[in-house]
C-alpha positions as CSV (number, residue, x, y, z in Angstrom):
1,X,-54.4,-34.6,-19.3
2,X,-55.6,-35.9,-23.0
3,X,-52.7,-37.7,-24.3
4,X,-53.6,-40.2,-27.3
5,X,-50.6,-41.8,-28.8
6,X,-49.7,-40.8,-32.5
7,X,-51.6,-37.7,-32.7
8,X,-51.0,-34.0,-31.8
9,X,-53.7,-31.3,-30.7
10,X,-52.7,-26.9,-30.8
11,X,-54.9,-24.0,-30.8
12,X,-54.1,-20.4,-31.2
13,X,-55.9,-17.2,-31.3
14,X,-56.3,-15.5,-34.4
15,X,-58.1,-12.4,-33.8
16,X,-61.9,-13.5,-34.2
17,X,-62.4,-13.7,-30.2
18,X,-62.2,-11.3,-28.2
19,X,-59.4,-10.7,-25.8
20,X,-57.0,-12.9,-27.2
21,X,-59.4,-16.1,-26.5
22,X,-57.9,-19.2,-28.3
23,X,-60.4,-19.8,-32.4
24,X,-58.4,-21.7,-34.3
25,X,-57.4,-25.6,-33.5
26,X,-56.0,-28.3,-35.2
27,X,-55.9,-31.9,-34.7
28,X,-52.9,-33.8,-36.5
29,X,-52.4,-37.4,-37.2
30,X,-48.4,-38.5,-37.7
31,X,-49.8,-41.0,-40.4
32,X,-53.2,-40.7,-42.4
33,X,-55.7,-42.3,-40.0
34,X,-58.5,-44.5,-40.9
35,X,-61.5,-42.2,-40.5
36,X,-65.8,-42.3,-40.1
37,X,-68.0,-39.6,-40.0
38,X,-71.7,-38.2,-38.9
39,X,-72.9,-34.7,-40.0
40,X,-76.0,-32.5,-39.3
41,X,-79.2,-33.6,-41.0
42,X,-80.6,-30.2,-40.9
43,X,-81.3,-29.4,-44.9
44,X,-79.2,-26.1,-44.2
45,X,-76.0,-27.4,-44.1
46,X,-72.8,-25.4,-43.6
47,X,-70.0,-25.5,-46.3
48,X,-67.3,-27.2,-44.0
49,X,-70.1,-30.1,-43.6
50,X,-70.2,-30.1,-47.4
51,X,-66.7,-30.2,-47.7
52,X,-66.3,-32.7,-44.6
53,X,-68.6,-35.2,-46.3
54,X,-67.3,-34.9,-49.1
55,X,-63.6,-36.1,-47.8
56,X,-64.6,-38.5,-45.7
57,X,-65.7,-41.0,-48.2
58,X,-62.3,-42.1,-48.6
59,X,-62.1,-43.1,-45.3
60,X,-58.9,-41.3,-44.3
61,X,-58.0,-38.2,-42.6
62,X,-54.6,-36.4,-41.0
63,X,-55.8,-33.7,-40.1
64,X,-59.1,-31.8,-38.6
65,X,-59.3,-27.9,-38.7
66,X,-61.7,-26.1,-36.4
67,X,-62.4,-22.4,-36.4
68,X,-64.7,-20.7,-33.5
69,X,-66.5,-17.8,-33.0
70,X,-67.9,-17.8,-37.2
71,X,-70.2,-20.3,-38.3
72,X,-69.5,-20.0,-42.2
73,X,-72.9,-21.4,-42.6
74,X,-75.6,-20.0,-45.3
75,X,-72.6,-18.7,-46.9
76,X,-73.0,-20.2,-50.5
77,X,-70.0,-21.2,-52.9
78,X,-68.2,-18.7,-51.8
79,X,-68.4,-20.4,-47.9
80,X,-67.2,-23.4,-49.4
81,X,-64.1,-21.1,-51.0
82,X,-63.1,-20.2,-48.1
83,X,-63.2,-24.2,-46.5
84,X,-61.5,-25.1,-49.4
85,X,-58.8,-22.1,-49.1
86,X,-58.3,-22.5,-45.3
87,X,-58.3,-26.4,-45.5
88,X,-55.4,-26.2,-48.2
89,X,-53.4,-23.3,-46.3
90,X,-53.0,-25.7,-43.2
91,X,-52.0,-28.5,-45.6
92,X,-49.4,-27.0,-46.9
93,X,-48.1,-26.2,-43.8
94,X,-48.1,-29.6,-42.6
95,X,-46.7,-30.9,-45.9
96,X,-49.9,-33.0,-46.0
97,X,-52.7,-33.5,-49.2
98,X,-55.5,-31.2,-48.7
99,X,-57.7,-33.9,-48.8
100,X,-57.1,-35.1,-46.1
101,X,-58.0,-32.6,-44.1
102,X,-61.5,-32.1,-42.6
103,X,-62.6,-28.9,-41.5
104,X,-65.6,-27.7,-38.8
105,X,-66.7,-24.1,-38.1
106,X,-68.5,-23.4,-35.1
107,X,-70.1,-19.5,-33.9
108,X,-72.3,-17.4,-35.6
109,X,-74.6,-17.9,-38.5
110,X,-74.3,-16.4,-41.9
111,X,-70.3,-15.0,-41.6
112,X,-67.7,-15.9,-44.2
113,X,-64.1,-16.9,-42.4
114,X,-61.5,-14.3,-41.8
115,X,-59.5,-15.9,-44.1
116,X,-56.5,-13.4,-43.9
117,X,-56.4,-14.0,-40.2
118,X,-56.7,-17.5,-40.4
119,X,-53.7,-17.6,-43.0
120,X,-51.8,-15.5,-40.6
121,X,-52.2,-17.8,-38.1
122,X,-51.7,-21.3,-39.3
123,X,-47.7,-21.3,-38.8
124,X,-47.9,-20.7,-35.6
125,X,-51.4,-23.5,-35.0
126,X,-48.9,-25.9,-36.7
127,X,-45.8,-25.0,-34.5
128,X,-47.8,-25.2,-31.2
129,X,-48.9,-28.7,-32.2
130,X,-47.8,-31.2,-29.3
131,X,-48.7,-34.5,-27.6
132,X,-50.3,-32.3,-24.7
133,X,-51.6,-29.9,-27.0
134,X,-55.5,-31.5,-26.2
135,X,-56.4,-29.0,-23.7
136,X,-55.9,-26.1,-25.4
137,X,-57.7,-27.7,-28.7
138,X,-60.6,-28.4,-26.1
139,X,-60.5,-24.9,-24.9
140,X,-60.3,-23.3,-28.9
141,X,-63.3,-24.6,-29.9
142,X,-65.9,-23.1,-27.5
143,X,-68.1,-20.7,-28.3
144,X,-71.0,-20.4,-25.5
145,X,-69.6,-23.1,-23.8
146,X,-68.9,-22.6,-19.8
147,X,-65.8,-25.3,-19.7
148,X,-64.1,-27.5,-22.2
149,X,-65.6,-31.2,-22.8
150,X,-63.7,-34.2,-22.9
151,X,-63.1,-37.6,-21.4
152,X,-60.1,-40.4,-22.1
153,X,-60.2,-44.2,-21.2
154,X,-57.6,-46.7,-21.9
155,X,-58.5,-50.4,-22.6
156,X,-56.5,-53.6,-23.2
157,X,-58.0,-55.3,-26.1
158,X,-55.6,-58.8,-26.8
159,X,-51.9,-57.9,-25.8
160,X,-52.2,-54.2,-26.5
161,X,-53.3,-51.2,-24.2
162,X,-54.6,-48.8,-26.2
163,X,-56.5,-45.0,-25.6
164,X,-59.6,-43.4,-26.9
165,X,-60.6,-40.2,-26.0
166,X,-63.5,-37.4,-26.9
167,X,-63.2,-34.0,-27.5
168,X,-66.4,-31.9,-28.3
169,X,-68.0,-29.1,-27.8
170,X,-72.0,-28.1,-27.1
171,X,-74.0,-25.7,-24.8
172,X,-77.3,-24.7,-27.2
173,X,-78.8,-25.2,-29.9
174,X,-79.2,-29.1,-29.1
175,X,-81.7,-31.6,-29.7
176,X,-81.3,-35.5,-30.6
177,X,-80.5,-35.8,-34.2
178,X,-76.9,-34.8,-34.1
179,X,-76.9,-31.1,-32.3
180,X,-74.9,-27.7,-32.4
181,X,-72.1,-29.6,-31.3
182,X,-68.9,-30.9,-32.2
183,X,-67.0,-33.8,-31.2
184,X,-63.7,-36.2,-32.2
185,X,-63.0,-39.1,-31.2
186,X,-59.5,-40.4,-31.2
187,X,-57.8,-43.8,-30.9
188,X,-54.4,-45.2,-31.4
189,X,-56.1,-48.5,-32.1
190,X,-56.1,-49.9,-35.7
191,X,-59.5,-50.8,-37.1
192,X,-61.2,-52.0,-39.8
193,X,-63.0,-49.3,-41.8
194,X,-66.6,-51.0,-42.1
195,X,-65.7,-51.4,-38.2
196,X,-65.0,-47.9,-37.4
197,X,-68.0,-46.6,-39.7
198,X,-70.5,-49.3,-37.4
199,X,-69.0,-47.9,-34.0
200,X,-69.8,-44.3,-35.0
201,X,-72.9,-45.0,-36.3
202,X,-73.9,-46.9,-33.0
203,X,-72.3,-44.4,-30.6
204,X,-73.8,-42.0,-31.9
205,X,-77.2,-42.9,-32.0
206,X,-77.2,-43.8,-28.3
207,X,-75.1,-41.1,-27.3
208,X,-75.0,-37.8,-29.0
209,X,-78.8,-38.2,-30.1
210,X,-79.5,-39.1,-26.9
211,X,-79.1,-35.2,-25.3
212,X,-81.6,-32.3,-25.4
213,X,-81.1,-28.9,-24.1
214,X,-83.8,-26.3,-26.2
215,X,-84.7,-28.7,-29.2
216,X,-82.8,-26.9,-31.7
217,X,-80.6,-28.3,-34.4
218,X,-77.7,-26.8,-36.1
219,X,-76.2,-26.5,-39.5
220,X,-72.4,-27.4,-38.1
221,X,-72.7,-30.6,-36.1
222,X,-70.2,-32.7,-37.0
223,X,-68.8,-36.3,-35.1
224,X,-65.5,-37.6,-36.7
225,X,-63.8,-40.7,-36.0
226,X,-60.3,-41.5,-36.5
227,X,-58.1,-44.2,-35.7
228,X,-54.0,-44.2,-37.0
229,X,-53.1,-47.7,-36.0
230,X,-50.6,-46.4,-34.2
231,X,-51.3,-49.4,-31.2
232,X,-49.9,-52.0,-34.2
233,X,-52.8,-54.3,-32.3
234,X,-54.4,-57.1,-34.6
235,X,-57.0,-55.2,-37.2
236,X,-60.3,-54.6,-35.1
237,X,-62.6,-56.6,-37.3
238,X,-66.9,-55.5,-36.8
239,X,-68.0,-58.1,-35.0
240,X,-66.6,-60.5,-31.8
241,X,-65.5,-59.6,-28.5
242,X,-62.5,-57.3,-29.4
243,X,-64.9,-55.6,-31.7
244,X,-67.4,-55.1,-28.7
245,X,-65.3,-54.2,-26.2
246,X,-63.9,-51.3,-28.7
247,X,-67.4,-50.1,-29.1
248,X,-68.5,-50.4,-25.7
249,X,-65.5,-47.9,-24.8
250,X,-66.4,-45.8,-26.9
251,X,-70.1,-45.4,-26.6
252,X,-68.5,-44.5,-22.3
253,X,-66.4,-42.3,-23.7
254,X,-69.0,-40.3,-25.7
255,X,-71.5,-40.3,-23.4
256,X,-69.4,-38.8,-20.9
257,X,-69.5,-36.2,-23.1
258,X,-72.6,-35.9,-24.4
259,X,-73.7,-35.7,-20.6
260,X,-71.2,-32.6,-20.6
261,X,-72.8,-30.9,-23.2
262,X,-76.5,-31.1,-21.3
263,X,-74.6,-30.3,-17.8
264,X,-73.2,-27.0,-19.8
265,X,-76.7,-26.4,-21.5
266,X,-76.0,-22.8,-21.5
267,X,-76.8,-21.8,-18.0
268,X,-78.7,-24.9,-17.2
269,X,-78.9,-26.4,-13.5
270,X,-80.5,-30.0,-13.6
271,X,-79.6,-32.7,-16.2
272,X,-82.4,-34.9,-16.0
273,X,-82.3,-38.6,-17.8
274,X,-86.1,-39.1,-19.2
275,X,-86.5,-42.7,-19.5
276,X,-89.7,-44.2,-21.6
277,X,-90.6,-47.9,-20.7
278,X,-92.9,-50.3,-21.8
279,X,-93.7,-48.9,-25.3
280,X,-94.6,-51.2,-28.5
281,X,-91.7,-50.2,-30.4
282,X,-88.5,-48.6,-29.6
283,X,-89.9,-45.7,-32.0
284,X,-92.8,-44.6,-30.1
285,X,-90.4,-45.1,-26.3
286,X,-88.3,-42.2,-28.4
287,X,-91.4,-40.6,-29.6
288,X,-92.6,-39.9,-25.8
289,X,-88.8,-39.7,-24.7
290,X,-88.1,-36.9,-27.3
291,X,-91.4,-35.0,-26.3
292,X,-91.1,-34.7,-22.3
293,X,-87.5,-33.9,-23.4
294,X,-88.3,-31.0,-25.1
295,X,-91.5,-29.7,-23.8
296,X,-90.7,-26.1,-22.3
297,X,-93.5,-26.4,-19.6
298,X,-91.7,-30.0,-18.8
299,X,-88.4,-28.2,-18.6
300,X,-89.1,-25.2,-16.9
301,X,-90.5,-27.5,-14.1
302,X,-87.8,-28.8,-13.9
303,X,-85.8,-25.8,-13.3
304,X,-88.2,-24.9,-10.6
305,X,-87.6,-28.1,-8.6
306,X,-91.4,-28.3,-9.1
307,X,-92.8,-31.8,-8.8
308,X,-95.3,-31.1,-11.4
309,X,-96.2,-34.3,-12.7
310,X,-99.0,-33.4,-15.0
311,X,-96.6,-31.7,-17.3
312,X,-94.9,-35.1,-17.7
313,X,-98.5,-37.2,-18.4
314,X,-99.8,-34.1,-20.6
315,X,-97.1,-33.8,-22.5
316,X,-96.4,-37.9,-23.0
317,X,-100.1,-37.7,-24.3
318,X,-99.4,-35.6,-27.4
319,X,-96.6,-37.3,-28.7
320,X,-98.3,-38.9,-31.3
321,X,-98.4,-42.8,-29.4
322,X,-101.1,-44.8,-28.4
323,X,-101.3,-46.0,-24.7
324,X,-103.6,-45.8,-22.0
325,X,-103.4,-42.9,-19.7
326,X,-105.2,-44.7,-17.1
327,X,-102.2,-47.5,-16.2
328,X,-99.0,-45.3,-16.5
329,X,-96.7,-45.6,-13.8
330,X,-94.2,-42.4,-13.1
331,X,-91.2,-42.2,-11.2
332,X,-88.5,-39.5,-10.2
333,X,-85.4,-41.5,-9.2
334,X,-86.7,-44.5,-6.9
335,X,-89.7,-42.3,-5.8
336,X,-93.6,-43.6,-7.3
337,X,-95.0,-40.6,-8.3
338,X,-98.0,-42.8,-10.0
339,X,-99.1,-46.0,-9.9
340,X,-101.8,-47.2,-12.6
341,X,-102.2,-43.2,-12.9
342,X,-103.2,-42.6,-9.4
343,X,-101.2,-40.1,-7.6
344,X,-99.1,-42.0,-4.6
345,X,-96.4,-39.1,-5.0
346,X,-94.6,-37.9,-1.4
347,X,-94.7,-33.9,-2.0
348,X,-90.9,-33.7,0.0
349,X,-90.0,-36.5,-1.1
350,X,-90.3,-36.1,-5.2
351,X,-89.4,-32.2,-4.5
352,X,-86.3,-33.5,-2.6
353,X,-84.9,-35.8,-6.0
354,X,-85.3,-32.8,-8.1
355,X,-83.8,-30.4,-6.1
356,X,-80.6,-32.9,-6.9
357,X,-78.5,-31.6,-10.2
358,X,-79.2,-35.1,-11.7
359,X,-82.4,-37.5,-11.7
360,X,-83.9,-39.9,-13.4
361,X,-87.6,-39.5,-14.6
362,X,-88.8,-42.9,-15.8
363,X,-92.1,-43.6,-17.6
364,X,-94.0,-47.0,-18.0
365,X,-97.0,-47.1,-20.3
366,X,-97.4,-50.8,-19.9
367,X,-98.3,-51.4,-23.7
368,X,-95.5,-53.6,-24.9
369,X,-91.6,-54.1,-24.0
370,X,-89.8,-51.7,-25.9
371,X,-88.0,-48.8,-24.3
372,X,-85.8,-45.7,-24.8
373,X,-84.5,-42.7,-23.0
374,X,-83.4,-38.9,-23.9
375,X,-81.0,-36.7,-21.1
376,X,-82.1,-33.5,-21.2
377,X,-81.3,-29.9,-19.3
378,X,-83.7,-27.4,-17.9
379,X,-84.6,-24.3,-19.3
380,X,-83.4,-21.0,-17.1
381,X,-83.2,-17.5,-17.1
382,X,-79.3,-17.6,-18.2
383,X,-80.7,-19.5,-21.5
384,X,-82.4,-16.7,-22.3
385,X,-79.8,-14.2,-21.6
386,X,-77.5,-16.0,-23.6
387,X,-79.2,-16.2,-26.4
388,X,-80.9,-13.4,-26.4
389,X,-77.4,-11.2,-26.6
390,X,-75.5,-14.4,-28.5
391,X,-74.5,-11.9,-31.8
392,X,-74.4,-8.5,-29.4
């Protein structure tokens, strides 16, 4: 059950799907909620992301409408019309200024909206709206996604209990630098705007840009933040140990579901965290981190349960960082694969951690302190199937 207090979640079908399968959903706010945002960085970036961007440097936002199934990206101006159009035909039905509401597409690349269905829709998206409505939200916003994504945590922070919860969506199409994903967090506490903006921004970096599935970014990602205050707590200011606590909660929250979003990988079977130690600099832990992550040969190993550990050392090498190959330590879970890059690896043993449906494999280059880590799926045959029928 996703309950957070002050805010109401619906999603209907509206004819894009197939087989009356719920496209349309809507997050409301009762009151315009303080709001922080992080979009794709791809340079091709979908009109509702325009639009998004756009409305989100105010800092407020009631409302969030997500369509499914039709990406409305590389759609020009007129792509943008039809954000604009949509956008405005759920305001008016919840009696709210268009501008405060965001919209997200997710689906198929270079579609315009139905916007005749959508319109035909929205009074009934708005009438289904309810405290319990989450679920179904969660479920409207698939598109090759196996399951709906989401995770809730409630925290005391002073004399007030308050919620945040995730709700996002992801399967392909995902590498670090925001992904084809979307997700919302939602809180009842009442922050501080330069707060709420830090917390994403932080989160983010350490959750959503943390996952990998086939190295891929999209033109749709979006992460929104919004907070309505709702709790009446004391203002969350950025920094001290309410301010810590908040953002601690929700970097849990969001990796739960970035972790989600690997697990689904469409059609993947191991979710693997790659951890880097012992690098220079934070940047080149990432560099190596973001290369095992994505190397197909790395990946497809993985899916093999193959303890194939010169996959790992080859493809650490061409990432583009200095270090000597000669004193690298490798490990899968607990298990020394090498020590000072001499093989001490127990065949059964290393086969036996990743034959597990999640492992750790962890790195040490032993050139300075700094370290990072990706979490990243395997590549299987049902990733190709899926994406090699994903428009037929």
């Amino acid at each position: 059950m996703i309950k957070i207090p002050g805010f109401l979640g619906s999603a209907v079908s509206s004819g894009v799907k197939k087989k009356g399968k719920k496209d349309l959903a809507l997050i409301y706010s009762e009151v315009p909620a303080k709001a922080a945002g992080v979009f794709t960085t791809n340079i091709v970036k979908a009109p509702p992301v325009i639009l998004g961007m756009d409305r989100i440097k105010s800092g407020f936002c009631q409302a969030v409408l997500v369509n499914s199934g039709v990406a409305n990206a590389f759609t020009g101006k007129l792509g943008l019309k039809d954000s604009i159009v949509s956008s405005k035909d759920v305001a008016d039905q919840l009696g709210i200024a268009e501008s405060l509401v965001i919209p997200s597409s997710t689906g198929v690349i270079g579609g315009r909206l139905p916007l005749d269905k959508m319109k035909k829709a929205m009074p009934k998206l708005v009438k289904e709206l309810r405290e319990d409505g989450f679920l179904d939200f969660a479920d409207g916003i698939k598109t090759t996604d196996a399951f709906p994504k989401y995770a809730v945590k409630q925290i005391s922070i002073g004399k007030k209990k308050g919620t945040i919860a995730v709700i996002g969506k992801g399967a392909g199409m995902i590498a670090p630098n925001m992904a084809t994903m979307l997700a919302y967090i939602l809180t009842d506490f009442n922050v501080e705007k330069r707060a709420l903006s830090k917390v994403l921004r932080n989160t983010v970096k350490d959750s959503f840009n943390k996952i990998i599935v086939d190295g891929d970014t999209s033109t749709n990602d979006t992460v929104l933040i919004l907070a309505n205050g709702k709790l009446g707590n004391s203002t969350i200011k950025e920094s001290g140990a309410e301010y810590k606590k908040f953002e601690k909660t929700v970097l849990e929250v969001a990796t739960e579901v970035a972790e989600m979003i690997v697990q689904d990988g469409e059609g993947a079977t191991k979710v693997a965290k790659i951890i880097v130690k012992g690098a220079r600099t934070e940047k080149d832990a990432d560099k190596i981190a973001r290369t095992l992550g994505t190397s197909l040969l790395v990946k497809t190993a993985f899916f093999g349960e193959d303890p194939n550990w010169g996959r790992i050392v080859a493809a650490a090498g061409r990432a583009g960082v200095n270090f000597n190959p000669n004193k690298i330590d490798l490990f899968f879970d607990d298990h020394k694969v090498l020590s000072n890059s001499k093989k001490v690896m127990d065949e059964k043993k290393a086969q036996s951690v990743l034959k597990k449906p999640k492992f750790e494999v962890t790195l040490n280059i032993k050139t300075g302190k700094s370290s990072s880590f990706v979490i990243a799926s395997d590549i299987t045959f049902e990733y190709v199937k899926i994406n090699s029928h994903y428009r037929t």
